[in-house]
N, CA, C and O atoms as a GROMACS GRO file, in nm:
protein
  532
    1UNK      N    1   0.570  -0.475  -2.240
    1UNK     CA    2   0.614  -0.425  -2.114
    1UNK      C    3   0.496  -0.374  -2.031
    1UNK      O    4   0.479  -0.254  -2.010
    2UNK      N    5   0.379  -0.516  -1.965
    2UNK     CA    6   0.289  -0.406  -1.909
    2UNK      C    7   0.323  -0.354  -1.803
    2UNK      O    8   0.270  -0.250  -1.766
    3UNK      N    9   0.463  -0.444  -1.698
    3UNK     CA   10   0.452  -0.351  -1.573
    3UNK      C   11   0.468  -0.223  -1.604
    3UNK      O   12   0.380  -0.147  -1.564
    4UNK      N   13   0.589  -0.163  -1.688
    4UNK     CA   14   0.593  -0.007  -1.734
    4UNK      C   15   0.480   0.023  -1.757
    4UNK      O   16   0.421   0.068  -1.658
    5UNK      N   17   0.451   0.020  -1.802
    5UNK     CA   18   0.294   0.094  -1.821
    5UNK      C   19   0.188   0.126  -1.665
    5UNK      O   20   0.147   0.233  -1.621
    6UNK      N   21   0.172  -0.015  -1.610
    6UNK     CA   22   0.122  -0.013  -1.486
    6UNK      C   23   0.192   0.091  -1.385
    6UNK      O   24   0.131   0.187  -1.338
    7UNK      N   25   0.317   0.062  -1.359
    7UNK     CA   26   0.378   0.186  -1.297
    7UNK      C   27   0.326   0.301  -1.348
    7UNK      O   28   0.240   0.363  -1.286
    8UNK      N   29   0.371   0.339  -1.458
    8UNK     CA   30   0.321   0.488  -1.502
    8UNK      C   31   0.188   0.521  -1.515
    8UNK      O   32   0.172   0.619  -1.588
    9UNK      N   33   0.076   0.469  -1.467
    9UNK     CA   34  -0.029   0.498  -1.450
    9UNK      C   35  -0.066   0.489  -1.322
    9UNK      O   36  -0.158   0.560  -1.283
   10UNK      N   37  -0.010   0.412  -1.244
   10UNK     CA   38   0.016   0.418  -1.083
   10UNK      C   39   0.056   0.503  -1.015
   10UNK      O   40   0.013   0.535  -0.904
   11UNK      N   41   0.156   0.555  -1.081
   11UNK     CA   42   0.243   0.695  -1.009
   11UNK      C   43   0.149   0.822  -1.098
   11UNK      O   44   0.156   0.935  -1.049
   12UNK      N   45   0.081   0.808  -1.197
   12UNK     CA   46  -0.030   0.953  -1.234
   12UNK      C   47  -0.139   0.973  -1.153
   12UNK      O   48  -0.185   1.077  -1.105
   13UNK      N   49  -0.183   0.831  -1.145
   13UNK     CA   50  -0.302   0.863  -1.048
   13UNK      C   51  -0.254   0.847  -0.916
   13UNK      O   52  -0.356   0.810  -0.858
   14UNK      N   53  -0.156   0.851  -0.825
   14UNK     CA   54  -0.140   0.888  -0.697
   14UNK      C   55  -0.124   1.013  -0.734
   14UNK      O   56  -0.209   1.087  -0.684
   15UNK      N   57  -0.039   1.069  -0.810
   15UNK     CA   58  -0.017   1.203  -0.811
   15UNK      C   59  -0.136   1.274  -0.806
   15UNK      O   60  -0.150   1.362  -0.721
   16UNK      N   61  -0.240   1.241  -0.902
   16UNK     CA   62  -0.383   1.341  -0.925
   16UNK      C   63  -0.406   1.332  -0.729
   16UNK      O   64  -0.401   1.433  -0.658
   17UNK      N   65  -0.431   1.180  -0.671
   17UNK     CA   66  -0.459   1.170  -0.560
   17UNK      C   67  -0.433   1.218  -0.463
   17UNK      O   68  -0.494   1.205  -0.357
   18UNK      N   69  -0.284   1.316  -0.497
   18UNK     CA   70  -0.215   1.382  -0.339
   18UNK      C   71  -0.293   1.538  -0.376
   18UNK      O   72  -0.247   1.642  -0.329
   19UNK      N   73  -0.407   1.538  -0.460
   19UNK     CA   74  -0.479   1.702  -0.461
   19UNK      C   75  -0.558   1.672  -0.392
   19UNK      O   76  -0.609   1.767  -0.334
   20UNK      N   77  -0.631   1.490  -0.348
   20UNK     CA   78  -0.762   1.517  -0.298
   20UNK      C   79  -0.822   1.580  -0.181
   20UNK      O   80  -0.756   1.589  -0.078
   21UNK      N   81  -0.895   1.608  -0.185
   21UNK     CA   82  -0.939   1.691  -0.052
   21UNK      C   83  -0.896   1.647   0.091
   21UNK      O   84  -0.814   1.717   0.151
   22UNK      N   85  -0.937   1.556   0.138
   22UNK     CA   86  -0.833   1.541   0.256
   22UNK      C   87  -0.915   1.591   0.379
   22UNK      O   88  -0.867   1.552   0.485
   23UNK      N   89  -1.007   1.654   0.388
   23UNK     CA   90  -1.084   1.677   0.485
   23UNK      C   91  -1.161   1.581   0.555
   23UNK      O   92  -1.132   1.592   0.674
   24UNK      N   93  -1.246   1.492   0.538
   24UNK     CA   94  -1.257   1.360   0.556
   24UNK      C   95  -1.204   1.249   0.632
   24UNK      O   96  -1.087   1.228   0.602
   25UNK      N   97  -1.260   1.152   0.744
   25UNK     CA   98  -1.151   1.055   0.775
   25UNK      C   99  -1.260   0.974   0.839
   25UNK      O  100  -1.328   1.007   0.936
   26UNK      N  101  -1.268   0.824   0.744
   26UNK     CA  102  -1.373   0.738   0.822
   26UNK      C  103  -1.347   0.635   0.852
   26UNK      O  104  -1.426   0.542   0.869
   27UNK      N  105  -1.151   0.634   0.872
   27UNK     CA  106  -1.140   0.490   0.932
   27UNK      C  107  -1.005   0.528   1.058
   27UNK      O  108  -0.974   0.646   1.070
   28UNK      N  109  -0.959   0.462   1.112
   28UNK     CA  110  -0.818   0.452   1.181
   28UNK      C  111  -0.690   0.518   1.083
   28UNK      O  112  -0.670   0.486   0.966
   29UNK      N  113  -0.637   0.585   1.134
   29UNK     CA  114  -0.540   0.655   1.079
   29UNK      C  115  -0.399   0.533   1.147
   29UNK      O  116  -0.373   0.507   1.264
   30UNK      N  117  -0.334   0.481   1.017
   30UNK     CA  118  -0.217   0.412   1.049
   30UNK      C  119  -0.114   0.513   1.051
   30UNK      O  120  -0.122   0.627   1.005
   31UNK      N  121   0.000   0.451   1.118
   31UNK     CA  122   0.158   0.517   1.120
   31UNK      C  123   0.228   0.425   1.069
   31UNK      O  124   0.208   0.305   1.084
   32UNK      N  125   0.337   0.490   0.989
   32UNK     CA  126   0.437   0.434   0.906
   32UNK      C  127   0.539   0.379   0.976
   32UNK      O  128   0.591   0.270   0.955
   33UNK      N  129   0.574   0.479   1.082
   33UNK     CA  130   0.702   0.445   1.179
   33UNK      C  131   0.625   0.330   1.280
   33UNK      O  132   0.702   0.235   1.284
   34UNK      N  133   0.538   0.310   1.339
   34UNK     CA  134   0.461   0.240   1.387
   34UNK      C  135   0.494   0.112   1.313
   34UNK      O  136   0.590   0.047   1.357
   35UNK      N  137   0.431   0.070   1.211
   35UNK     CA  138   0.405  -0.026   1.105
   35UNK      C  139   0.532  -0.086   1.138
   35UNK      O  140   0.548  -0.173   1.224
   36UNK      N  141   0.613  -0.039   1.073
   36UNK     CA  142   0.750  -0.030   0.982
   36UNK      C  143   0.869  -0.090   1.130
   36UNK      O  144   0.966  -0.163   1.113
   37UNK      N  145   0.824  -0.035   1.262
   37UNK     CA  146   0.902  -0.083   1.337
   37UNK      C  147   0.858  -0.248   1.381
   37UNK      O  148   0.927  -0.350   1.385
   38UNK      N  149   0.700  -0.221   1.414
   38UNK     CA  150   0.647  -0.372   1.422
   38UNK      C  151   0.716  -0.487   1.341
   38UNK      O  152   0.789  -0.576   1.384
   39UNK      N  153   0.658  -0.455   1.166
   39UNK     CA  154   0.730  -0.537   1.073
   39UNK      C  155   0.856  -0.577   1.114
   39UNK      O  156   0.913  -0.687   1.117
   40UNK      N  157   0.891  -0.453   1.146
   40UNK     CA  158   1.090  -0.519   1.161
   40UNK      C  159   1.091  -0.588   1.268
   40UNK      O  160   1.181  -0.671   1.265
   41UNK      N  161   1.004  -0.592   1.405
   41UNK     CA  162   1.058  -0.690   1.510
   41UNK      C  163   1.017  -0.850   1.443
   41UNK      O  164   1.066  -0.961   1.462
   42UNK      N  165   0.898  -0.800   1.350
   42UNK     CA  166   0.856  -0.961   1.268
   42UNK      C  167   0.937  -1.049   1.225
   42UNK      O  168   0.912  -1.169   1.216
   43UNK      N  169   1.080  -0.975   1.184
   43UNK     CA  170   1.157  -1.012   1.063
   43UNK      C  171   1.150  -0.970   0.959
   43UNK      O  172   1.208  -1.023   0.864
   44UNK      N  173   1.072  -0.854   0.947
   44UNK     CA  174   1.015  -0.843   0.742
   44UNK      C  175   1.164  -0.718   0.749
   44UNK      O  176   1.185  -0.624   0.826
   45UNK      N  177   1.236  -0.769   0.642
   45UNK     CA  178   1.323  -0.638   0.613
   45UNK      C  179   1.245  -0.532   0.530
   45UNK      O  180   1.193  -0.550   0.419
   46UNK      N  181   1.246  -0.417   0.604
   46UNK     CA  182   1.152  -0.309   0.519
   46UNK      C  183   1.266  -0.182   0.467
   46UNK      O  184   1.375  -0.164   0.521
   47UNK      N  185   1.217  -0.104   0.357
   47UNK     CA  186   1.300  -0.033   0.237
   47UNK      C  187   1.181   0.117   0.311
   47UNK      O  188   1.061   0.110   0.286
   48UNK      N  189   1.218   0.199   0.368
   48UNK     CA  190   1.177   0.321   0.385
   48UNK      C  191   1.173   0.426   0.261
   48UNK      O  192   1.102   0.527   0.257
   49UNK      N  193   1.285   0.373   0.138
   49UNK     CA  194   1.298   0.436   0.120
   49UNK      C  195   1.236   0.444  -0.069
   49UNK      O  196   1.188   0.351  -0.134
   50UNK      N  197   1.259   0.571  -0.109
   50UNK     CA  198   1.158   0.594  -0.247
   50UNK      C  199   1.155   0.461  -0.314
   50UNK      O  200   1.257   0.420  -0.369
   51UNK      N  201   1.022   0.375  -0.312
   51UNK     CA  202   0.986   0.285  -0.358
   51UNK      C  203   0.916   0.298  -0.534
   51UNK      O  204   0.903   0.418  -0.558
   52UNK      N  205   0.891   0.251  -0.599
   52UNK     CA  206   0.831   0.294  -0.691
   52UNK      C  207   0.698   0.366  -0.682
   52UNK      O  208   0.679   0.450  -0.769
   53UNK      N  209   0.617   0.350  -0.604
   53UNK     CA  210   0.508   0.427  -0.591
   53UNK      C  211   0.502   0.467  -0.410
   53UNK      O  212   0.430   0.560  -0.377
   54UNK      N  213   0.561   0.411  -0.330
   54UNK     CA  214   0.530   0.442  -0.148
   54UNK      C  215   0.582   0.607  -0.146
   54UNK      O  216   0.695   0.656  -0.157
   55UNK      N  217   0.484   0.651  -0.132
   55UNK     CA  218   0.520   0.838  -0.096
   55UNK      C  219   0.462   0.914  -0.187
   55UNK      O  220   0.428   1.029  -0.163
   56UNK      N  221   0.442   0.839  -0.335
   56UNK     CA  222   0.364   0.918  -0.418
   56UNK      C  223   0.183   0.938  -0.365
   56UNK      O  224   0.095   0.860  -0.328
   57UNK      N  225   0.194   1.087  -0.386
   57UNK     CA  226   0.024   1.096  -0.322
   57UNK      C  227   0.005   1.089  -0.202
   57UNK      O  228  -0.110   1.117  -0.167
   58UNK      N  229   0.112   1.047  -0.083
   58UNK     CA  230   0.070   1.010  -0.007
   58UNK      C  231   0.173   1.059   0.114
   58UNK      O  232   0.271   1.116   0.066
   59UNK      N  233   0.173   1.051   0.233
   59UNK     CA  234   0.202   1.051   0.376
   59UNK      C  235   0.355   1.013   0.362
   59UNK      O  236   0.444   1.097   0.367
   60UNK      N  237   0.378   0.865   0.344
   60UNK     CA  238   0.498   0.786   0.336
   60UNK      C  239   0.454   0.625   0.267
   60UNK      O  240   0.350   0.583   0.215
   61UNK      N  241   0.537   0.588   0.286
   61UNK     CA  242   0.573   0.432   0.250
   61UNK      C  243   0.684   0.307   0.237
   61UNK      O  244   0.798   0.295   0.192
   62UNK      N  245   0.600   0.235   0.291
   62UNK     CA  246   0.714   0.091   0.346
   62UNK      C  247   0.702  -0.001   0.211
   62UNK      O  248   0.599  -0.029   0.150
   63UNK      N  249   0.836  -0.039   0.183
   63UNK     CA  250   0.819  -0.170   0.089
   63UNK      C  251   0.930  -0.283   0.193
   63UNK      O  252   1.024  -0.245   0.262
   64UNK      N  253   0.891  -0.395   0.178
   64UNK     CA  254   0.952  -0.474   0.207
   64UNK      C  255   0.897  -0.645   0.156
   64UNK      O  256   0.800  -0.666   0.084
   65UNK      N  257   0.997  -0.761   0.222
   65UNK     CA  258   0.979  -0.914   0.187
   65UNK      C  259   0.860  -0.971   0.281
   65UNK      O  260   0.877  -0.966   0.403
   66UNK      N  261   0.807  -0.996   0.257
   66UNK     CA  262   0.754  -1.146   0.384
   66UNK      C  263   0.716  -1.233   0.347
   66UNK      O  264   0.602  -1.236   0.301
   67UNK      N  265   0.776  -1.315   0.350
   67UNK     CA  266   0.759  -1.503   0.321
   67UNK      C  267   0.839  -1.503   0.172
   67UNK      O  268   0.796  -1.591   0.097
   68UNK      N  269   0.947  -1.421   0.115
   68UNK     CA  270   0.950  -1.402  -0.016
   68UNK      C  271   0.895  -1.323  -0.090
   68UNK      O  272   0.949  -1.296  -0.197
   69UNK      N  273   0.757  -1.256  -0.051
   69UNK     CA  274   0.675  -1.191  -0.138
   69UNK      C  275   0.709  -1.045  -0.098
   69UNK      O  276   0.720  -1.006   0.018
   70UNK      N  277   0.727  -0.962  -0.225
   70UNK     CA  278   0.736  -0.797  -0.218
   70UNK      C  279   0.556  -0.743  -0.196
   70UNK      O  280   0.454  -0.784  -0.253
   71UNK      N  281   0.580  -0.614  -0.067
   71UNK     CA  282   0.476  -0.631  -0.007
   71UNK      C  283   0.516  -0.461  -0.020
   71UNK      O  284   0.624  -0.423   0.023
   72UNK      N  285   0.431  -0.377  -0.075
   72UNK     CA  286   0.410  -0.269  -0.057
   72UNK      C  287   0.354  -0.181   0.031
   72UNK      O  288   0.238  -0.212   0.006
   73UNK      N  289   0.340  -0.070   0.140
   73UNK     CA  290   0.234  -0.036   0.206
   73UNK      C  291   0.219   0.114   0.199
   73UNK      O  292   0.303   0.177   0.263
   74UNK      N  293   0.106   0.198   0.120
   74UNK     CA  294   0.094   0.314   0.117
   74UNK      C  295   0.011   0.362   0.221
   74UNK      O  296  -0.099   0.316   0.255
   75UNK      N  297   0.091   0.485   0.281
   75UNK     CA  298  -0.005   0.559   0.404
   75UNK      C  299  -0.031   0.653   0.340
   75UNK      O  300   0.060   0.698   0.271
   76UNK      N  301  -0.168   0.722   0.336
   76UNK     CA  302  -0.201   0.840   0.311
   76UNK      C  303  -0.244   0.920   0.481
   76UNK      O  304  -0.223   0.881   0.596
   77UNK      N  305  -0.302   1.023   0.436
   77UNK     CA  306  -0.298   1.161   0.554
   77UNK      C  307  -0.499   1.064   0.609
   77UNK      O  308  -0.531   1.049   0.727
   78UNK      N  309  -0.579   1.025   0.505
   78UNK     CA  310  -0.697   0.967   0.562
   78UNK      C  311  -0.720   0.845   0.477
   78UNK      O  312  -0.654   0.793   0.386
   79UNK      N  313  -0.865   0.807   0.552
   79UNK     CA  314  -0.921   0.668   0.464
   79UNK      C  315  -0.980   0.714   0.305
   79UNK      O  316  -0.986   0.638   0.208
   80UNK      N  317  -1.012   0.825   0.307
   80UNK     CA  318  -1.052   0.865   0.132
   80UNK      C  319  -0.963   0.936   0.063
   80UNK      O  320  -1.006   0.997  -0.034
   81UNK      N  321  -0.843   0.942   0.091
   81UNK     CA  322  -0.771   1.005   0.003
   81UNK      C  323  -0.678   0.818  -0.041
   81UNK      O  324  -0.647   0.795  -0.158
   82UNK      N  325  -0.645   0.702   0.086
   82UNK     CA  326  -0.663   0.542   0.047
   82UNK      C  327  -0.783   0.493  -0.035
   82UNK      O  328  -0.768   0.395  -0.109
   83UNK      N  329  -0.894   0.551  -0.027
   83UNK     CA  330  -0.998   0.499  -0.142
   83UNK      C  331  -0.973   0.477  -0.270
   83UNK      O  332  -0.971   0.372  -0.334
   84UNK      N  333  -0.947   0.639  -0.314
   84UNK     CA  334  -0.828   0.640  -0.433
   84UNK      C  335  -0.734   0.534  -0.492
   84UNK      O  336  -0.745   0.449  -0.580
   85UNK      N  337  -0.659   0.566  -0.426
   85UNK     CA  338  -0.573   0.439  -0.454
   85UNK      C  339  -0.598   0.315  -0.459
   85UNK      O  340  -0.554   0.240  -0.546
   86UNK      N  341  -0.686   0.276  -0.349
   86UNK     CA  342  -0.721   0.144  -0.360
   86UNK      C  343  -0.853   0.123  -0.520
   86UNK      O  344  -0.867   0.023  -0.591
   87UNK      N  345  -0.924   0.254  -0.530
   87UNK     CA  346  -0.978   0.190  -0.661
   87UNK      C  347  -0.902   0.228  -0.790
   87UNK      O  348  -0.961   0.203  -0.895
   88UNK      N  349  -0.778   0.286  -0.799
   88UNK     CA  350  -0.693   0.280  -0.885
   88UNK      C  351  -0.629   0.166  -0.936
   88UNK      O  352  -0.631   0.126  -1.053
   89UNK      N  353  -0.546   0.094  -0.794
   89UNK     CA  354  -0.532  -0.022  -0.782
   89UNK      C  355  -0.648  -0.144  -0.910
   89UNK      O  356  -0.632  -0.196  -1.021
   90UNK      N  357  -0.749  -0.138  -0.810
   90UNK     CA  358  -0.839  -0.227  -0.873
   90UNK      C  359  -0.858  -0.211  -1.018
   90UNK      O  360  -0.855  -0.312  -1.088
   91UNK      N  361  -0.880  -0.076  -1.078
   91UNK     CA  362  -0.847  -0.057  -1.237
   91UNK      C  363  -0.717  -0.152  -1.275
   91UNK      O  364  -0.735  -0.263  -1.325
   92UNK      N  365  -0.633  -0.121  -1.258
   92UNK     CA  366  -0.506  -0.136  -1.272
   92UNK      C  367  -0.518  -0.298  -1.267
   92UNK      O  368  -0.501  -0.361  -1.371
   93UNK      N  369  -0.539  -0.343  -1.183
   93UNK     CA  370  -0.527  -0.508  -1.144
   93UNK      C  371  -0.639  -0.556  -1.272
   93UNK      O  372  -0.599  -0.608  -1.376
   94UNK      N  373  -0.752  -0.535  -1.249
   94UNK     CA  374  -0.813  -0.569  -1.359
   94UNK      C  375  -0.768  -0.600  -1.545
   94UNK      O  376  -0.766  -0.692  -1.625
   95UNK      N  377  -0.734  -0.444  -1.536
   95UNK     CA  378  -0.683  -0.462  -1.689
   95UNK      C  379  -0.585  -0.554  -1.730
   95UNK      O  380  -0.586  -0.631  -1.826
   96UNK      N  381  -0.493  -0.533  -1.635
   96UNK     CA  382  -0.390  -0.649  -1.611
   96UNK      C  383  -0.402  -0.801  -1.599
   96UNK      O  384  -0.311  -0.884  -1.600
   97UNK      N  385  -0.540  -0.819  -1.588
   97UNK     CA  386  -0.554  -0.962  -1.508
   97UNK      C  387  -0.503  -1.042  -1.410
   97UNK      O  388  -0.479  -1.162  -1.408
   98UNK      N  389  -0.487  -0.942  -1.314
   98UNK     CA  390  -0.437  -0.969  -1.177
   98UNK      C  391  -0.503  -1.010  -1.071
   98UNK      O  392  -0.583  -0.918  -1.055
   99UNK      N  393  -0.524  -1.094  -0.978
   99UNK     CA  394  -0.622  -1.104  -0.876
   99UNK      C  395  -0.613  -1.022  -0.789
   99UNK      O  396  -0.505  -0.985  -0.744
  100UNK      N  397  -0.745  -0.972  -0.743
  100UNK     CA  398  -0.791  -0.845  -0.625
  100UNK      C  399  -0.716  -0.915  -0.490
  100UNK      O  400  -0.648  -0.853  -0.408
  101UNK      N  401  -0.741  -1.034  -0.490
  101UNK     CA  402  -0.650  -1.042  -0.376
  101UNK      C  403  -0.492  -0.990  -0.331
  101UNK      O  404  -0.446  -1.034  -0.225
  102UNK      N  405  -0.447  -0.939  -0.376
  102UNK     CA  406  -0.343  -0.873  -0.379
  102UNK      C  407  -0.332  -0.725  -0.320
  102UNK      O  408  -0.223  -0.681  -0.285
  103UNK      N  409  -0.443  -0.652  -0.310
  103UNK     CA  410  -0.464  -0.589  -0.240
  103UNK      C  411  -0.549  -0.562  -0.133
  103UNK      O  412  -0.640  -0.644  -0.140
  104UNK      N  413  -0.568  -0.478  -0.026
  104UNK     CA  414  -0.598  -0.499   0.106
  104UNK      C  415  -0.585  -0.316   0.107
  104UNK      O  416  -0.497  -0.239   0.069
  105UNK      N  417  -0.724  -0.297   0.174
  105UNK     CA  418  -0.703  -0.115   0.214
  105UNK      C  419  -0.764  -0.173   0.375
  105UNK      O  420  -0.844  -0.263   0.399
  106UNK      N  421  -0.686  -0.076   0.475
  106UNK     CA  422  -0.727  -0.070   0.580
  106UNK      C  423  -0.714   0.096   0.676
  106UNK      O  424  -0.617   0.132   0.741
  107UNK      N  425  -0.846   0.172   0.655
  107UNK     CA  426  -0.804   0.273   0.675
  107UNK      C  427  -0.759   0.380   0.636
  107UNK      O  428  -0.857   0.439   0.591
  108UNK      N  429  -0.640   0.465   0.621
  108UNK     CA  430  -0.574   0.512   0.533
  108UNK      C  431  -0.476   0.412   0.462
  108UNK      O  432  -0.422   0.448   0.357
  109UNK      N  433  -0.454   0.304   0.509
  109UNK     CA  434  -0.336   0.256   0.418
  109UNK      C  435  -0.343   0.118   0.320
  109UNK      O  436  -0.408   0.021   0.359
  110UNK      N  437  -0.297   0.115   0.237
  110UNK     CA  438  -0.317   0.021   0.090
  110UNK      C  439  -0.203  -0.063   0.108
  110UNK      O  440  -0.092  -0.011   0.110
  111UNK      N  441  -0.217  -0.197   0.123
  111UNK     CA  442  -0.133  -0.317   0.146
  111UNK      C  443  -0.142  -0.312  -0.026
  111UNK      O  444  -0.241  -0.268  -0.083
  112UNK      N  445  -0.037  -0.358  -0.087
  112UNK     CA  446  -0.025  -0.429  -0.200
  112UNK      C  447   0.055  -0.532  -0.248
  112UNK      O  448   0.170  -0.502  -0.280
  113UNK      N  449   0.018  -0.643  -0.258
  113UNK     CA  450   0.117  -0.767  -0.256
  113UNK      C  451   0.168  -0.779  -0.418
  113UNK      O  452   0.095  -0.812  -0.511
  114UNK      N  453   0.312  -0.743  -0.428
  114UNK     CA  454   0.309  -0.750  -0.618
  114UNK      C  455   0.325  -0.904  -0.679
  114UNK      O  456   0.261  -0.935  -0.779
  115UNK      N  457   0.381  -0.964  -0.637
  115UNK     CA  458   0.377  -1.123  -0.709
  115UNK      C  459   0.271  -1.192  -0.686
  115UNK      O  460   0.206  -1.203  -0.790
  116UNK      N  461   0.214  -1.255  -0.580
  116UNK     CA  462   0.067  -1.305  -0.650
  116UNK      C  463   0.022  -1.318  -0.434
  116UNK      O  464   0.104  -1.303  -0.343
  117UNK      N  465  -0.090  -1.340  -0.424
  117UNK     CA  466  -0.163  -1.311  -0.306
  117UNK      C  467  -0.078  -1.402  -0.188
  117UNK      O  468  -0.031  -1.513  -0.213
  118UNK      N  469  -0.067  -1.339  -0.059
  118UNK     CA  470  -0.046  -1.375   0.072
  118UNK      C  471  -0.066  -1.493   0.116
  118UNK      O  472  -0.181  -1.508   0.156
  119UNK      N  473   0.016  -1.606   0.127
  119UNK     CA  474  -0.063  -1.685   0.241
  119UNK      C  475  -0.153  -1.610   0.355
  119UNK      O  476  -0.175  -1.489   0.356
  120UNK      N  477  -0.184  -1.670   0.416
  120UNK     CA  478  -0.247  -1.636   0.540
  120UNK      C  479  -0.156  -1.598   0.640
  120UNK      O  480  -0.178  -1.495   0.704
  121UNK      N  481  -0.086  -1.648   0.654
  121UNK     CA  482   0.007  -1.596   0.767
  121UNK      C  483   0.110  -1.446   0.722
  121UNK      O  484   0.127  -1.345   0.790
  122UNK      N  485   0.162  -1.476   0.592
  122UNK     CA  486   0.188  -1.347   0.536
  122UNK      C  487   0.094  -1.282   0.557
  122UNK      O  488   0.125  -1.215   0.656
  123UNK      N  489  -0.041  -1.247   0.518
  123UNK     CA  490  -0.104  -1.131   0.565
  123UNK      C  491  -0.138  -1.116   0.703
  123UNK      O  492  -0.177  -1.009   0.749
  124UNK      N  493  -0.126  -1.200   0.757
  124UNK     CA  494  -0.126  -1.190   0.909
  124UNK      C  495  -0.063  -1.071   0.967
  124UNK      O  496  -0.099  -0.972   1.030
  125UNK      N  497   0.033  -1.116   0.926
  125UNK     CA  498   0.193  -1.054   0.989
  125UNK      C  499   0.183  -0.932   0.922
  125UNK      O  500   0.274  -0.864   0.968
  126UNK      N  501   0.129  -0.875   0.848
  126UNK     CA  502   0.140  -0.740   0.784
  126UNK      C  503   0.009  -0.646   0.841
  126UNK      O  504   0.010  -0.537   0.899
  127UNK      N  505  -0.098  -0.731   0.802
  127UNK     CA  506  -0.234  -0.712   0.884
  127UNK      C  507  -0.199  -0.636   1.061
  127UNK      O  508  -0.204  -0.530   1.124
  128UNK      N  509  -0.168  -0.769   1.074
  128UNK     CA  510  -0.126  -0.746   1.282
  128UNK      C  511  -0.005  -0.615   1.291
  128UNK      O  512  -0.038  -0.541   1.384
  129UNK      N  513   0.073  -0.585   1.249
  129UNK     CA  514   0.156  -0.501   1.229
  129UNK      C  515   0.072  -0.357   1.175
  129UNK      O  516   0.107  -0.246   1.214
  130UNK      N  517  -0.030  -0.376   1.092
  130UNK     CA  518  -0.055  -0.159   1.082
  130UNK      C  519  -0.105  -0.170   1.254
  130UNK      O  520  -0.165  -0.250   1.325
  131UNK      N  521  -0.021  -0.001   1.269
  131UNK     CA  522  -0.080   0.019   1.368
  131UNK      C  523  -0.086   0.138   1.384
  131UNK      O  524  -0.010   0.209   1.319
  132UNK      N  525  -0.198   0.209   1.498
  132UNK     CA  526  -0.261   0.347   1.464
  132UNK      C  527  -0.081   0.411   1.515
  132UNK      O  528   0.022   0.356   1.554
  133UNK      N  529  -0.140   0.611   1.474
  133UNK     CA  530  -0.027   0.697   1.502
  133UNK      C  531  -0.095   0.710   1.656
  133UNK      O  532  -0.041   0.778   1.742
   0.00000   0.00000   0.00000
């Protein structure tokens, strides 16, 4: 059962992550409601709501479909408290033998694609959609 496992080490280290300092901010600060409304004029049906990891550690979070693929998106409060996560992520993907392509940090927020990487136009459409608060 590695996803169990992956989850539960996903949701520890966001948790350690919602102590990090937070003072800091060296990229564009995304909005969730922003995002989340875009997506929806896209078509992507999005899940606001407690996702397995969207909110842990963090600001909020969108899960939703696009093109078929479950597409995660964590906002944190800055871009280094998303560092985190995104090199958690990369642990995580690694051990697993998962391809890095699957994830995407922009800013404060961590795209994560869980079944296997984006077409191009799927990330398009998710890409073109963060948008600042």
């Amino acid at each position: 059962m590695p996803d169990s496992r992956f989850v539960a080490a996903l949701i520890l280290g966001l948790a350690v992550c919602a102590g990090c300092d937070g003072s800091e901010s060296d990229g564009t600060v995304y909005s969730a409601d922003a995002t989340g409304a875009c997506l929806t004029d896209a078509g992507v049906v999005i899940d606001k709501g407690p996702a397995l990891i969207a909110g842990a550690g963090s600001n909020t979070g969108l899960r939703g479909l696009v093109g078929g693929r479950q597409v995660i998106v964590v906002f944190h409060r800055n871009a280094s408290d998303a560092e985190e996560t995104e090199s958690l992520f990369e642990i995580l993907d690694e051990a697993a033998g998962r391809s890095p392509a699957l994830l995407d940090r922009r800013g404060n927020a961590v795209v994560f694609w869980k079944q296997r990487p984006p077409t191009a136009e799927e990330h398009a459409t998710v890409r073109d959609c963060l948008l600042p608060r």
